[in-house]
C-alpha positions, 0 to 999 in steps of 0.5 A: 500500500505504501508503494503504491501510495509512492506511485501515485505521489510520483505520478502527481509530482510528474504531472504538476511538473509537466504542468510547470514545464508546459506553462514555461515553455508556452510563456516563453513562447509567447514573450519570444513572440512579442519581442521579434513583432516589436523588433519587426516594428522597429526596423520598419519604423526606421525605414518609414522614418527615412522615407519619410525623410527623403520625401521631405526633402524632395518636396522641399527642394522642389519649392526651392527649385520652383522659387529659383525659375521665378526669380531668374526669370523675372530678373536679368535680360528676360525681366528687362524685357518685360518691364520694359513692355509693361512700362510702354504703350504695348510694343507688339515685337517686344510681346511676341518675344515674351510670349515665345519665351513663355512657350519656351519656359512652358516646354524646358520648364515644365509649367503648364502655364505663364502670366505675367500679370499686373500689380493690381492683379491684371492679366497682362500677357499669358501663355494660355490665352483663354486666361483673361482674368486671374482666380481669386487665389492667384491675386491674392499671390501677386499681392503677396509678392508685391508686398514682399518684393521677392517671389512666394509659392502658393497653396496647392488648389483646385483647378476651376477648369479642369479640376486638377491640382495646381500650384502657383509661384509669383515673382515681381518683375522690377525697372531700372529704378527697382520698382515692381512693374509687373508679377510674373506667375509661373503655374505648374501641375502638381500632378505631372511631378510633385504627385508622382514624387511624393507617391513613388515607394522605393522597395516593392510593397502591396500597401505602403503608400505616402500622403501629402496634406494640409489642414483645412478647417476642422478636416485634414485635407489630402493633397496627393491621389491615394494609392488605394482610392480614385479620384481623391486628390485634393477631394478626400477629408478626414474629420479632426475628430478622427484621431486614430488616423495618421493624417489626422493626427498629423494635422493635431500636430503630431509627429513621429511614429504612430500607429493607427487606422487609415481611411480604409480602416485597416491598421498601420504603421506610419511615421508623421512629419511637417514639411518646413516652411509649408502648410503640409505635412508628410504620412509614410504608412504601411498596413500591420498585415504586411510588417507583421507577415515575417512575424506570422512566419516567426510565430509559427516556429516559435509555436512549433518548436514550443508545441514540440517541447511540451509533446517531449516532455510529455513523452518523457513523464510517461516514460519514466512513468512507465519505468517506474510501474514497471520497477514497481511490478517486479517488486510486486512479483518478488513479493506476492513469492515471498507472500506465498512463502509466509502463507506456508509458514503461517498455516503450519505455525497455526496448526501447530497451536495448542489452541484453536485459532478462528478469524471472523469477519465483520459479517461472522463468516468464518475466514480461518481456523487451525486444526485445533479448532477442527478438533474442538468443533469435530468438523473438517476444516472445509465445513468450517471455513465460509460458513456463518458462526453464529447460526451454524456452530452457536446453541439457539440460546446463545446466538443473539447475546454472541451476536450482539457481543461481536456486533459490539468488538465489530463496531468498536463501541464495546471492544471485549478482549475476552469471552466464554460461548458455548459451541455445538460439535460436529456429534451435537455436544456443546462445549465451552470455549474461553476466547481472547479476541483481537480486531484485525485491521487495514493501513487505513485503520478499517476492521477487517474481521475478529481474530479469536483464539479460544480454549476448549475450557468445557471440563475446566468449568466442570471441575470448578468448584468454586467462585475462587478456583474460577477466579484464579484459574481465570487470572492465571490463564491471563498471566499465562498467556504467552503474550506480554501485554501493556496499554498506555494511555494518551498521557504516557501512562501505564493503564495495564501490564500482565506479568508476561509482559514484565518477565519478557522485559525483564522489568524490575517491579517497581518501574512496572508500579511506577505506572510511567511509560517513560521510565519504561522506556528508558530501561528498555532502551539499552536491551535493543539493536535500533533503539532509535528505530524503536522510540521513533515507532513508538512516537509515530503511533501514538495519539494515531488510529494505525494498527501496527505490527513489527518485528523487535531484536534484542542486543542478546539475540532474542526477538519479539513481535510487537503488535500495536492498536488504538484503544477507542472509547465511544469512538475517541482514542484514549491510549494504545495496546501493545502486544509482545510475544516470542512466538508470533510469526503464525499471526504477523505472516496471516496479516502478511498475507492479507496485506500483499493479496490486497497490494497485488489487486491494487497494483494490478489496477494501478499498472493495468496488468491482470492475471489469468490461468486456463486449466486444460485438464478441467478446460476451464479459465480463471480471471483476475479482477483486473483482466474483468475490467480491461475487458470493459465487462463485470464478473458475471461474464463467464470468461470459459468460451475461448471463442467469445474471449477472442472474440475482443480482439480486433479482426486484424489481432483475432487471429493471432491470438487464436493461433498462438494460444492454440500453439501454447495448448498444443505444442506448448510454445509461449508467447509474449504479443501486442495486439488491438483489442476493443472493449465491451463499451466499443473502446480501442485499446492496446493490451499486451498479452503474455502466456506460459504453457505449464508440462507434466509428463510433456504435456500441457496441464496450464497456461498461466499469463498477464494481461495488460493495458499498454495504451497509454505506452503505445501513445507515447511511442506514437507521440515520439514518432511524430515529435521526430518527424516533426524535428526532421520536417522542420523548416528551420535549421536544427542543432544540437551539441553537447555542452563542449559544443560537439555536434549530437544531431542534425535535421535534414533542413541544416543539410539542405543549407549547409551541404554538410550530412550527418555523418559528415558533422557527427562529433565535430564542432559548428566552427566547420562552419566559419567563414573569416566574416563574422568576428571573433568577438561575437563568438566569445559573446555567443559563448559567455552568454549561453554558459552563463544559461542564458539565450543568444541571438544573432547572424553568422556569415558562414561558409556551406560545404562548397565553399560557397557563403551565407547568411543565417539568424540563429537563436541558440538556448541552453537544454536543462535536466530536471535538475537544472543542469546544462546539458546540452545547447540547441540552435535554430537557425534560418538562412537569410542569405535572400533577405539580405540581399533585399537590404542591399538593393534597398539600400543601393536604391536608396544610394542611386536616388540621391545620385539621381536627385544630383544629377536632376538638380545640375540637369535643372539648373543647366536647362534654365541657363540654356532657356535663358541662352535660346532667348537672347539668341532667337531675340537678338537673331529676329533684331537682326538683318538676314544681311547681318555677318552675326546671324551665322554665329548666333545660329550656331549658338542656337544650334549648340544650345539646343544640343545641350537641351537634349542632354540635359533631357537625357540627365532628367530621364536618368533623374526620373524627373522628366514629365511623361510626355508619350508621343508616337515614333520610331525606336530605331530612329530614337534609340541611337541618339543614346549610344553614344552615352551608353557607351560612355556609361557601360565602359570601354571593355564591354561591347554595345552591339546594336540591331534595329529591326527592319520595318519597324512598326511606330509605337506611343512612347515618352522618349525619356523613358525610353532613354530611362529604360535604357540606362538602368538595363546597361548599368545592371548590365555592367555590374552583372560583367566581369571582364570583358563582355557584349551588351546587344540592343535589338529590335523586332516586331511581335504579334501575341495570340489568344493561345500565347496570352492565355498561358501567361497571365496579365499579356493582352494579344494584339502587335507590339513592337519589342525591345530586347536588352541582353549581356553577357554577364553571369546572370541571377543563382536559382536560389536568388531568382526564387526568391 
């Protein structure tokens, strides 16, 4: 009972310890998981934030630009002019002058329109000549750069014409004297430029978008057109009273990260900004969904791995477990061995017992009676044992007044120890027998029965003669009595001792008239081999409700049985009895017995394992209750039809058991089988069924085995298989290493990125794996903190089995036993080869936009000088007589200028700050005006090989895109050359069907014109084209 008591304590210590681990493990997880969505969050708020930055600045140099083409042209030769015409009468050679520079400005500069314009806000000249009057807001401009005397930039509105975004610049124009004679206005369409500007992203992206708003009233008001809204330019409103929105916030005046919900509703991330020196303010968003997508890819490892690791630790308590009841069986065995052996002894010593021997239990059934007892009674021992003693061996006189006296011992409320009955003899006499009774009980305290020895004392009370002679004869049958006898009470004091008990002990008279328990013990104390044993028992069982019995040896060899009971009153403890004798082995291996028969049930019922025997003599088949209950039926199932048994299996299993037990019976061979079984209820189990045939003379007498429940087992080794392909399966990298960092296991994931196998990394350490990139200071740092039992983090550039290099993310984390102790690390790793090549190409386009801005802004300024230079020359040239020698030369200026106006386009494409300004030609015609520079771009030892196609069809095409297309294909082309190498431009007409459409998504039949760009560089790996 203890053991199994101990199991069960185990059981529950496993299970609160899983319980602990679990929770652990889950906790981690889902901090793990929290961090890498805060550290995802980060990183893109710094990408938002520089973003944001570069469109700011973009903006911003743009207004300057904007605020420069005012200045330059209402000032210098070109304001002159225009002084002098406003000044004058209306000079008609000198207007058409301005109104061609106007053109021109329209053209080179990119506004949609000039007007030159009046102090008092008169439309004096425009380019556009149904512009008669200017627009409220206009005036108001020109007022204001009147007042300033320098040139102001306007708020963006809404044309009343067409609708579209416009902005305006003012810039008065100044006499000899520096008085303002008239404003020049410059008007340009926001959305040729500043619009593409401010929406253009540069990394792919499904979401992000950047707004451009102002404040207007109680709204934010949105400049741009919205990525995923038509027609929202300058139309769309948010209410201030909508705070969790990014542009409303910013109209509140905040700034710097947010996170909220856009006008779709969607949640965000965005960083906020004022543009300096402007009414607007600058969103870069971009949805949650996507910046948290790696986190969702993240989690679920984490959520993987964390499941993985409760399903292992589950694996390994039902393992140990197991081991356990398995331990615990074996000791069951030995025992039930010795059990049997001490039921032998026990039977001999009672039969050899002067004096008849009965156990009853609670009901008055009799369980034992020794052969004394048979030859009191005259009845052999099997009419005796099971039958009831009252009604069977008690005169009709004295059955109630007995009955009521056991009811009395039974029950614990008129215990009595000693009591004289008359029984009825097998030949009908009636004798009297002197009983000495003692209740039986369980560990738990429980009685179990009545244990009597009783004295035929018939011809004793015959030969009494007197109360006297009674009296003595009855105090010296106590005093003889082979037991020595002492009851204490709850207060250590001696309530009764026999003579026995003082001679036994050798307890001089006077400590026994003491009355001290504690004096007796003392003088005791000195005579036994474990003294400390002994008053440690003595100290447990007092003041408890256990019955006790144990053995007690002497320094001088001797050696006593010691029983030990509670003594009740009215239910309430009040002392202890104890009993000593020499010769007690008969009774403690009778309690033995009883104990071991009732740990075996329970133990079976614990460990699931039954017993069962087939009597091939009587055909008949025994049953332990365990085998009942794991075949789901009670005992009123009889268990003699083989068939029916079988019958439990499942169809697959039936068969094999019917041949094997067949063969045990037959031939004799045993056999030890896992099979599927059902239950009565319909349950599908797994058992575990053993048997061993017994011979006599060769032939099979019996078959004896177990019967057991291994589901539970068969589950674990099922949740181990899966937990092992789960690890082989992962999409991670796994390693794990000793704590010396030799490598004990591999998945085929780290084979796949490494090219290293198992066998090739078995016993050695991860260092095969070092490339010289990473430095050495992060191992040491990787080293002290996971020694230290903590988790690391970090990026190795390592080197594969090929020699070739790659990048990957690795969480390393110490492996504790129960105990604590470190006994192994293990590392997940992930390659983000691919992932930093996307940071690279973001950051290399970062890089070449600011080269681009550069280039646009010298292209720029360089186009408003040759604005400038056109003029004068066309003006001075219509001054000048067709006689004139100076008309040659100030062709050849014009001449000159125009070809660098051309390169400067050239740069502006490059820049991508041409406006898109599609118009129909021929590729072959336009394509070679950018040779030359694409030679000079790709260098002198990459060839450029040109193919124009023959009748080529005329496409609709902005030139600078083309010039565009053509420069980054010839720039990626000689990054992708090492060496010498041939970059070939072709062109070539091209018809699409339905048939050639219909197998590539997204293509529109019809006839096109292709322009192919090939090299002869290396090209992209599979792994980065896949990616």
């Amino acid at each position: 009972m203890k053991d199994a008591a101990r199991l069960e304590f185990f059981r529950r210590i496993l299970l609160i310890l899983f319980c602990a681990i679990s929770f652990s493990l889950a906790a981690g997880g889902y901090w793990l998981h929290r961090r890498e969505v805060e550290a995802i969050k980060k990183d893109k708020y710094e990408d938002l934030k520089g973003i944001a930055d570069l469109k700011a600045s973009q903006i911003l140099e743009w207004r300057r630009e904007r605020l420069a083409d005012a200045r330059m042209n209402s000032s210098g030769l070109f304001g002159s002019l225009m002084a002098k015409w406003a000044g004058s009468s209306g000079d008609s050679a000198l207007e058409s002058a301005i109104l061609a520079q106007f053109d021109r400005l329209c053209e080179y500069e990119n506004f949609e329109n000039v007007v030159l314009a009046g102090v008092d806000g008169r439309v004096l000249l425009s380019g556009d000549s149904c512009l008669t009057a200017l627009d409220p807001g206009a005036a108001r401009l020109v007022a204001e750069a009147v007042a300033a005397r320098d040139a102001v930039f306007g708020d963006l509105f809404r044309c009343p014409k067409c609708g579209g975004a416009r902005c305006d610049v003012a810039a008065p124009v100044f006499d000899g004297n520096e008085e303002t004679r008239a404003v020049l206005l410059l008007r340009t369409d926001a959305e040729d430029y500043l619009f593409p500007l401010v929406e253009s992203w540069p990394t792919p992206s499904k979401s992000a978008e950047t707004i451009l708003a102002a404040r207007v009233g109680d709204d934010a008001l949105v400049l741009n057109r919205l990525r995923h809204r038509i027609g929202s330019a300058m139309a769309f409103r948010a209410p201030l009273s909508e705070a969790a929105m990014p542009v409303v916030s910013a109209a509140l005046g905040g700034s710097g990260r947010f996170e909220g919900r856009d006008y779709r509703g969607e949640k965000v991330l965005a960083d906020i900004r004022a543009i300096p020196g402007t009414p607007w303010f600058m969103v870069a968003k971009v949805d949650a969904s996507e910046i948290l997508a790696e986190a969702g890819y993240r989690r679920n490892v984490i959520v993987l791995f964390t499941v993985l690791a409760i399903l292992a630790a589950a694996c390994a308590a039902v393992l140990l477990f197991d081991y356990r009841k398995r331990r615990f069986r074996v000791a069951l065995l030995q025992a039930e061995v010795e059990l049997r052996r001490q039921k032998s002894a026990a039977q001999m010593y009672l039969d050899v017992a002067g004096v008849m021997m009965l156990v009853l239990d609670p009901s008055g059934r009799v369980v034992l009676v020794n052969r004394k007892g048979c030859e009191i009674l005259g009845r052999p021992e099997k009419e005796i044992v099971g039958a009831n003693w009252f009604e069977r061996f008690l005169p009709p006189g004295a059955r109630e007044e007995v009955k009521s006296a056991f009811a009395g011992i039974v029950s614990g409320e008129s215990p009595r120890e000693y009591a004289e009955n008359a029984v009825l003899c097998g030949d009908g006499a009636e004798r009297i027998v002197a009983w000495h009774n003692a209740l039986l009980r369980d560990d738990t305290g429980r009685i179990t029965g009545v244990l009597s020895s009783g004295e035929d004392v018939t011809e004793r009370k015959r030969a009494e003669r007197s109360l006297e002679y009674k009296t003595n004869e009855l105090r010296a049958i106590i005093e003889s009595a082979a037991d020595g006898i002492l009851v204490i009470d709850l207060d250590s004091r001696v309530m009764y001792s026999n003579s026995r008990f003082a001679a036994m002990w050798r307890i001089p008279a006077g400590i026994v008239a003491s009355g001290d328990d504690r004096t007796l013990l003392r003088f005791v104390l000195d005579q036994l081999e474990d003294p400390e044993g002994f008053l440690a028992k003595v100290r447990a069982l007092y003041g408890s409700d256990r019955t006790d019995l144990d053995t007690i040896r002497f320094k001088d060899g001797r050696v006593f049985e010691r029983f030990s009971c509670p003594m009740s009153d009215g239910g309430r403890i009040v002392g202890r009895i104890w009993n000593f004798r020499d010769v007690t082995e008969r009774e403690r291996s009778a309690e033995a017995l009883k104990t071991l028969h009732r740990l075996l049930e329970e133990t079976q019922s614990i460990v699931k394992i039954g017993g069962w025997e087939y009597d091939a003599r009587a055909e008949r088949i025994t049953w332990t209750d365990e085998v009942y209950r794991i075949y789901g039926v009670d005992r009123s199932y009889d268990p003699n039809d083989v068939g029916s048994d079988i019958g439990f299996y499942s169809p697959e299993s039936a068969p094999t058991i019917e041949r094997a037990f067949k063969r045990a019976i037959d031939a004799g061979e045993p056999y030890d089988l896992e099979l599927e079984f059902v239950r009565a209820g319909g349950e599908r189990i797994w058992v575990r069924t053993v048997g061993r045939p017994v011979l006599e003379a060769g032939k099979v007498v019996r078959v004896s085995g177990t019967f057991m429940d291994i589901t539970e087992r068969k589950r674990a080794e099922e949740g181990l298989r899966k937990l092992s392909l789960a690890v082989e399966q992962s999409p991670a990298s796994v390693v794990i290493t000793d704590v010396r960092g030799n490598i004990e296991y591999v998945n085929p994931k780290f084979t796949e990125i490494t090219g290293y196998s198992f066998a090739d990394v078995r016993g050695k350490n991860p260092r095969i794996l070092k490339s010289g990139e990473t430095p050495a200071e992060e191992y040491r740092n990787l080293w002290e903190t996971i020694s230290s039992g903590r988790e690391w983090r970090g990026e190795f550039h390592n080197k594969r089995k090929d020699g070739g290099l790659f990048w990957e993310r690795a969480t390393i984390s110490p492996i504790r036993d129960a105990a604590g102790a470190v006994t192994h690390y293990i590392g997940i790793k992930e390659d983000v080869t691919a992932q930093k090549a996307l940071e690279e190409q973001l950051r290399q386009s970062m890089k070449m936009e600011s080269v681009g801005r550069l280039a646009g802004g010298v292209a720029h300024d360089f186009n408003n000088m040759l604005g400038v230079i056109i003029g004068n020359a066309e003006m001075a040239l219509s001054g000048l007589g067709e006689e004139s020698p100076l008309r040659s030369s100030l062709r050849e200026i014009l001449r000159a200028a125009r070809r660098s106006a051309d390169f400067s386009r050239q740069l502006l494409a490059f820049a991508r700050k041409q406006l898109v300004s599609p118009e129909v030609l021929d590729l072959n015609e336009t394509i070679p005006g950018m040779l030359e520079m694409l030679r000079r771009l790709i260098g002198e030892n990459i060839e450029l090989d040109w193919r124009p196609g023959s009748r080529l069809w005329p496409v609709k095409i902005d030139p600078a895109q083309i010039d565009q297309i053509l420069v980054n294909l010839a720039v990626n082309a000689r990054d992708a050359i090492a060496g010498v190498g041939t970059l070939a431009i072709e062109t070539v007409n091209a018809s699409l069907d339905d048939e050639f459409c219909r197998m590539r998504p997204g293509f529109q039949s019809g006839e096109y014109v292709m322009l192919s760009v090939s090299d002869t560089g290396a090209g992209l790996d599979p792994e980065t084209i896949e990616h």
